[in-house]
C-alpha positions in Angstrom: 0.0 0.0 0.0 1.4 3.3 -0.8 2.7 5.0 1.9 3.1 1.9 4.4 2.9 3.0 7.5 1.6 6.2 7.8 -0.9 8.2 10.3 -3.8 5.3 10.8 -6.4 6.9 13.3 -4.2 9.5 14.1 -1.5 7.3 14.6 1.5 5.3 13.0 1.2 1.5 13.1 3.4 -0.4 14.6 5.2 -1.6 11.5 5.5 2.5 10.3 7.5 2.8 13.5 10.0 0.1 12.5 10.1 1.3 9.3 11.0 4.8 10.5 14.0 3.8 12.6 15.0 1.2 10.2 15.1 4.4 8.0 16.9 6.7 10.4 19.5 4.3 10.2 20.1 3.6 6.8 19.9 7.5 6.4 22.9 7.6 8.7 24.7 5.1 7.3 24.3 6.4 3.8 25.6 10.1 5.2 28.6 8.5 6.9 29.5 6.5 3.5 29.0 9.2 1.0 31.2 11.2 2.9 34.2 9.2 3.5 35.8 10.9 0.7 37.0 13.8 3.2 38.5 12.1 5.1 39.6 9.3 3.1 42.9 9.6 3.9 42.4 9.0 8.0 42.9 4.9 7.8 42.0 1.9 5.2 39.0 1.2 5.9 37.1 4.6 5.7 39.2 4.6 2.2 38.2 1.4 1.0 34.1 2.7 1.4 34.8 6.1 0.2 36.3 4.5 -2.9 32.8 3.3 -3.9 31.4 6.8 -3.7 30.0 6.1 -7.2 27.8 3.2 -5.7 26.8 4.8 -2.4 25.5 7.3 -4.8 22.9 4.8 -6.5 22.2 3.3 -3.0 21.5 6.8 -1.6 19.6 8.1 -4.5 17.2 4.6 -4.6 16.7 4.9 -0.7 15.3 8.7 -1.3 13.4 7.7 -3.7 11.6 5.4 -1.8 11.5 8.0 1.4 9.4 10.2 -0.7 6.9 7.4 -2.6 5.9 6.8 1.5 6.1 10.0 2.6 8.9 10.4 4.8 10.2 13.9 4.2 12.6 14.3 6.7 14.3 11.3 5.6 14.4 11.8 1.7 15.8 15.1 2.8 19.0 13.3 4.6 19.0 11.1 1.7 19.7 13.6 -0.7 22.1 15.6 1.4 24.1 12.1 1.0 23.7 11.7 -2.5 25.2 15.8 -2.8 27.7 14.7 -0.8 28.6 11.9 -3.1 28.3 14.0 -5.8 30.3 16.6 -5.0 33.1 14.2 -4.3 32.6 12.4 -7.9 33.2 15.9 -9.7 36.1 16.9 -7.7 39.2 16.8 -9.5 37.9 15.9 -12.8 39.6 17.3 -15.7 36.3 16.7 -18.5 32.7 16.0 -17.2 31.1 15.5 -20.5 32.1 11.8 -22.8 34.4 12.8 -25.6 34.9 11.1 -28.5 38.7 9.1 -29.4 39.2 10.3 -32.6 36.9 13.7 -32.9 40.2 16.0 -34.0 42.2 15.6 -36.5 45.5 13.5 -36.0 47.1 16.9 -36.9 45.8 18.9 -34.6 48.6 20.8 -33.0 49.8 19.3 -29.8 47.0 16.8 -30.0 48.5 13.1 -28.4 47.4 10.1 -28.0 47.8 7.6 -24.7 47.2 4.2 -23.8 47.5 2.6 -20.4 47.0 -1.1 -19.9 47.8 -3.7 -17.0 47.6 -7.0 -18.2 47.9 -8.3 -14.6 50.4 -10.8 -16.4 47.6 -12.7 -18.0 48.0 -13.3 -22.0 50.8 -13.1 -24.4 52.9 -10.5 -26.1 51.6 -10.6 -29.7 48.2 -9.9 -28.3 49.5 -7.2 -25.9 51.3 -5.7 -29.3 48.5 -5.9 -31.7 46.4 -3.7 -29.4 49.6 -1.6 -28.6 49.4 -1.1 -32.7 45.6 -0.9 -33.2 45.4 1.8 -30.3 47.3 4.1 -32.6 48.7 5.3 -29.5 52.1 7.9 -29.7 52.7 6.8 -25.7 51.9 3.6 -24.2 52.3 2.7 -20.9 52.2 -1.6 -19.9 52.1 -2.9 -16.6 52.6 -6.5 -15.5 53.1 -7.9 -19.1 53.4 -11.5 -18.7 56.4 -13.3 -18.2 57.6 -13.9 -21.8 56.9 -10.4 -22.6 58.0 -8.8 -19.4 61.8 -10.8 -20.5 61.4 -9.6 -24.0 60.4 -6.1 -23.6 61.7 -5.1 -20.0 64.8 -7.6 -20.0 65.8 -7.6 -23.7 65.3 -5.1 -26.9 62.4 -6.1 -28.0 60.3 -2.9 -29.6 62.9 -1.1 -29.7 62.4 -1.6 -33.5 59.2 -0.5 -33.5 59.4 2.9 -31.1 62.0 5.5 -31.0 61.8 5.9 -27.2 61.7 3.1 -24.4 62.1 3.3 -20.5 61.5 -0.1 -18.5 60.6 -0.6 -14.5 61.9 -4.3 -13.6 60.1 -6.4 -11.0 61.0 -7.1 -7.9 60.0 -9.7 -5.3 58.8 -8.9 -1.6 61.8 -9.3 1.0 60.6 -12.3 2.4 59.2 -14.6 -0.2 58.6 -14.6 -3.8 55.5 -12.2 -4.0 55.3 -9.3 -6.0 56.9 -6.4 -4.1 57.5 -3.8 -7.3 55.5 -4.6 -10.8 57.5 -4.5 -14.0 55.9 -2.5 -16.7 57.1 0.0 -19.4 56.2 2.7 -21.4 57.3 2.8 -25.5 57.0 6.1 -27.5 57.1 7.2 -30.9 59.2 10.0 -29.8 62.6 9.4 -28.4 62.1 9.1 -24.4 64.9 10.9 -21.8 64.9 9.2 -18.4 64.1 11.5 -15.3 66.5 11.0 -12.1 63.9 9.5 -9.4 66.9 8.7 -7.3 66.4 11.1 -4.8 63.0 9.4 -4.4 64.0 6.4 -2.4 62.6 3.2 -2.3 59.6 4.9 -3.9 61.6 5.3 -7.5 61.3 1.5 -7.7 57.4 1.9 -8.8 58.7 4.6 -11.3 59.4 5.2 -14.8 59.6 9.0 -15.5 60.6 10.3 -18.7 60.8 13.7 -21.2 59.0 12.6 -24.1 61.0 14.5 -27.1 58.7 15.6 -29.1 59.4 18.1 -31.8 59.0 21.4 -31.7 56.5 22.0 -34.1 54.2 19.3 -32.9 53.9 21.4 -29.1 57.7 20.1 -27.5 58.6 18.5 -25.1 56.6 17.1 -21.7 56.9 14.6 -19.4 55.0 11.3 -18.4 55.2 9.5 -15.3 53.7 5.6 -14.9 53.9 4.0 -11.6 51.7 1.7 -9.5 51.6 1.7 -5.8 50.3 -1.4 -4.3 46.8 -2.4 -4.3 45.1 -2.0 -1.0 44.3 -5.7 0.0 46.1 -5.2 3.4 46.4 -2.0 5.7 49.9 -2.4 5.2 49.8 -2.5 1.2 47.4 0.4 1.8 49.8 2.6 3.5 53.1 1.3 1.1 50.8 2.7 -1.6 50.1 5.5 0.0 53.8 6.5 0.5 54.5 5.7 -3.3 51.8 8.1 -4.6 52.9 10.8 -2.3 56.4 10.6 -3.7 55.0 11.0 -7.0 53.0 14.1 -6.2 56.4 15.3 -5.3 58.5 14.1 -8.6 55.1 16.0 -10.4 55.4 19.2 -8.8 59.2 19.1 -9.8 58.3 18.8 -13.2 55.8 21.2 -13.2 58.0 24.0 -11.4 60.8 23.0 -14.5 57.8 24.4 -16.3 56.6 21.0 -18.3 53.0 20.1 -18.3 53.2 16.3 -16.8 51.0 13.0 -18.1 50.6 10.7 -15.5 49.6 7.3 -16.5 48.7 4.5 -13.9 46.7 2.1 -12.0 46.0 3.7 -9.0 44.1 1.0 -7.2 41.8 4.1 -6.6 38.8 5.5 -8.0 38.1 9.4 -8.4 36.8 9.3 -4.5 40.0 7.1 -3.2 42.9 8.8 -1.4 45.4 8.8 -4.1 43.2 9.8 -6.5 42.5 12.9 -4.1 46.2 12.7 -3.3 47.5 13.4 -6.7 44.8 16.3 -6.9 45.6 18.1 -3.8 49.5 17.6 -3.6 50.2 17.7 -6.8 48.1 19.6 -9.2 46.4 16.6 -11.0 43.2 16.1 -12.4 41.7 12.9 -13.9 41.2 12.5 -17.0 38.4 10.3 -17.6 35.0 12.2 -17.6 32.7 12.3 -15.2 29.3 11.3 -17.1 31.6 8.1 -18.8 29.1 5.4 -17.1 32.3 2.9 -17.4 34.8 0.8 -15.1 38.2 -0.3 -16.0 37.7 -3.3 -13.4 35.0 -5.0 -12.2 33.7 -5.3 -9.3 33.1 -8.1 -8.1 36.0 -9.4 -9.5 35.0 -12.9 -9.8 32.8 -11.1 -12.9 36.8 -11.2 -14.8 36.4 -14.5 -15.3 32.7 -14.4 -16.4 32.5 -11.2 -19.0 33.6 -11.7 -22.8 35.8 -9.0 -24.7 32.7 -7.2 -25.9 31.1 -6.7 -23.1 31.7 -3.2 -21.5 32.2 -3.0 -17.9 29.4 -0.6 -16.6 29.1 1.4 -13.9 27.9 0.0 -10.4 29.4 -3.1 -11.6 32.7 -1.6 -12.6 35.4 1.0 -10.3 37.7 3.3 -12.8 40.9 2.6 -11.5 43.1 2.9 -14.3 43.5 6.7 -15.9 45.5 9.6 -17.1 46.2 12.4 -14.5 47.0 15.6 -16.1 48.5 19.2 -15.2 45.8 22.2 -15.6 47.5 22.9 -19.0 46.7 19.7 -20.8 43.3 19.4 -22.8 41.0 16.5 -22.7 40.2 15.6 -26.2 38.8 12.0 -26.1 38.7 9.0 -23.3 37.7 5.6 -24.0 38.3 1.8 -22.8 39.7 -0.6 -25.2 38.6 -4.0 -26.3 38.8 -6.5 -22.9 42.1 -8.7 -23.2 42.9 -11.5 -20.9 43.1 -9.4 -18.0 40.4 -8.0 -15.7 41.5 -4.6 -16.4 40.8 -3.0 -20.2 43.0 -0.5 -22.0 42.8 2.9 -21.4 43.1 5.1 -24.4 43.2 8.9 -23.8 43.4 11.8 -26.2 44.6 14.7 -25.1 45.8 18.4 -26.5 49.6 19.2 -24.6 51.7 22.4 -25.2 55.2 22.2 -24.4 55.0 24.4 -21.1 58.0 26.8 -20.6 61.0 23.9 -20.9 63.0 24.3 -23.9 62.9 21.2 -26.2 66.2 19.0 -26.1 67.8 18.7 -29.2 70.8 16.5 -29.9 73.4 15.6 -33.0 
C-alpha cells in the first residue's frame, strides 16, 4: 500500500515505526558512506568505502526515492544531502565531465597526443598485448605487468625497440621475504625518443617509477613529461599505506616537473577510483586532475572481481558493476580531447586510451646531434 505506514487513526502503526527507525538508520549510514571521501585519507578502511562513492550514490539516490513514494520527508531530505555529498566528491578533480569522443580531431591537430594505459595483470601473451599496442594508434603507451615472456622480451631484452623510438622499463621485484610481488615491472614505448628523469632522490619509492621527457618536436607542441607507476593495491592496511607512500612521492616528482615548467601525463593504476585517497592525493599535492570524464558510465575493473572471469571482450564493464581505476592524471594545462576503454584482453583490467591536447609548457625542447 502506498505510503506503508503512515498516520492510521491518528496514529502510525506499529510496523511504520519500525520502518521509521530502520530508515533513520540507513539514512545515517548512507551520510557516513557518501562522505568518507574527506577524510579518506584518516585509515583503510574509511578509504576502501569512500572508494565506492560512485555506488553509495545509486544506493542513496534509490533509498530517497523510496522516502518520498511513503512520505517520509525528513528522511528523503537526509538522503539527498548524502547523494550531494557523493556528488560533489565524484566531480572533484575531474579534468572533463562531458564523454568525448577518441578520434573527434584531426591527427594533426597541434599538440594533439594520444595515450594508452594497460595492466595486463600478467595474464595473456605479447603478440596480443602488441596488436592492441598497434591498433590503439597510441604515440605513448604505458604496460604494466606484461606477462612473463613479454615482461623478459620487452623489460629484460630489446624487444620494440624496433618498433618505437623511445623506451624506459621498471623491472620487478620480489617482496623481501618470499617470492611475491613487491614492485610490478611495466614500461612505457613512445614514438618520440624518451629521456629518463633521475627519481633517485625518491627512495625506495623510484622503484614503482618510470619517468621520462617525451621529445617531441617542436613543431608538434615540444617537449613534456609522463610519469607511470603503481603503488600497491590495498588488499592489506599495510599494502594500503606502502601505496600511500609511493603516490605521495609522485605528487612530489610531479610538482618538480611542473616547477621546470613542463605540463606532466601521469599514467597509472591507482588502485583508486576518483573518490579514493590517491586519487585525491595526486589532486591536492600535486596539481592533477583525472582525466576520464565524469558522465563516462564505465569501469576499467569489475567489481566483483569474480565477474573477470565471467565477462567476454565485448562486453563493457558498466558502472555500479565496474570501479575506474586505471587513468591519465593531467596538469591544468593539458586538454582533454577523447577518453575511451579498449577491447577486454585477458586481464580484468581494459586499455585505457586517452586523447589529449599538450603544449610544451616553458622547458625548452632537447635537441641532440
Amino acid at each position: 500500500m502506498r505510503g506503508e505506514g503512515i498516520k492510521a487513526s491518528g496514529r502510525r502503526t506499529r510496523l511504520g515505526r519500525v520502518f521509521d527507525v530502520v530508515s533513520w538508520l540507513i539514512a545515517a549510514v548512507l551520510v557516513g558512506a557518501s562522505a568518507c571521501w574527506l577524510v579518506s585519507g584518516w585509515g583503510w578502511a574509511i578509504d576502501l568505502v569512500a572508494n565506492l562513492t560512485a555506488q553509495w550514490l545509486l544506493v542513496g539516490g534509490a533509498a530517497a526515492a523510496l522516502w518520498v513514494f511513503t512520505r517520509r520527508w525528513k528522511h528523503a531530505a537526509v538522503g539527498l544531502a548524502a547523494c550531494a555529498v557523493g556528488a560533489a566528491g565524484l566531480g572533484a578533480g575531474r579534468a572533463a565531465y562531458w564523454p568525448r569522443e577518441i578520434g573527434s580531431r584531426p591527427r594533426a591537430t597541434p599538440g594533439l597526443v594520444r595515450l594508452m594505459h594497460y595492466n595486463a595483470s600478467a595474464y595473456g601473451s605479447g603478440p596480443e598485448i602488441e596488436e592492441s599496442m598497434r591498433q590503439s594508434g597510441a604515440d605513448v603507451i604505458s604496460i604494466v605487468c606484461p606477462p612473463s615472456r613479454f615482461q623478459e622480451a620487452v623489460v629484460y631484452g630489446k624487444r620494440l625497440e624496433d618498433e618505437y623510438a623511445g623506451k624506459l622499463v621498471r623491472k620487478w621485484k620480489p617482496e623481501v621475504y618470499g617470492d611475491y610481488t613487491e614492485v610490478t615491472s611495466g614500461f612505457v614505448v613512445s614514438k618520440w625518443r624518451l629521456r629518463a628523469v633521475d627519481t633517485g632522490w625518491m627512495g625506495e619509492a623510484a622503484n614503482y617509477v618510470i619517468a621520462g621527457i617525451v621529445e617531441r618536436p617542436a613543431e608538434s607542441g615540444g617537449e613534456f613529461a609522463v610519469v607511470a607507476f603503481h603503488p600497491r593495491s590495498p588488499r592489506t592496511a599495510g599494502r594500503w599505506a606502502t601505496g600511500n607512500v609511493t603516490t605521495e612521492a609522485v605528487a612530489g616528482l610531479v610538482r618538480k616537473l611542473r616547477a621546470e615548467g613542463r605540463e606532466v601525463a601521469v599514467l597509472a593504476d591507482l588502485n583508486s577510483t576518483p573518490t579514493g585517497h590517491r586519487s585525491r592525493l595526486m589532486h591536492s599535492a600535486a596539481g592533477l586532475k583525472r582525466a576520464k570524464p565524469l558522465f563516462s558510465p564505465v569501469g576499467t575493473y569489475p567489481l566483483p572481481v569474480s565477474l573477470r572471469e565471467r565477462i567476454g571482450p565485448n562486453v563493457r564493464i558498466t558502472w555500479p558493476a565496474g570501479i575506474a581505476i586505471d587513468d591519465a592524471l593531467i596538469s591544468p594545462g593539458i586538454d582533454v580531447v577523447g577518453w575511451s576503454i579498449g577491447p577486454r584482453m585477458s586481464s580484468g583490467h581494459v586499455p585505457v586510451l586517452v586523447e589529449l591536447v599538450i603544449g610544451g609548457g616553458g622547458a625548452p625542447t632537447n635537441k641532440r646531434d
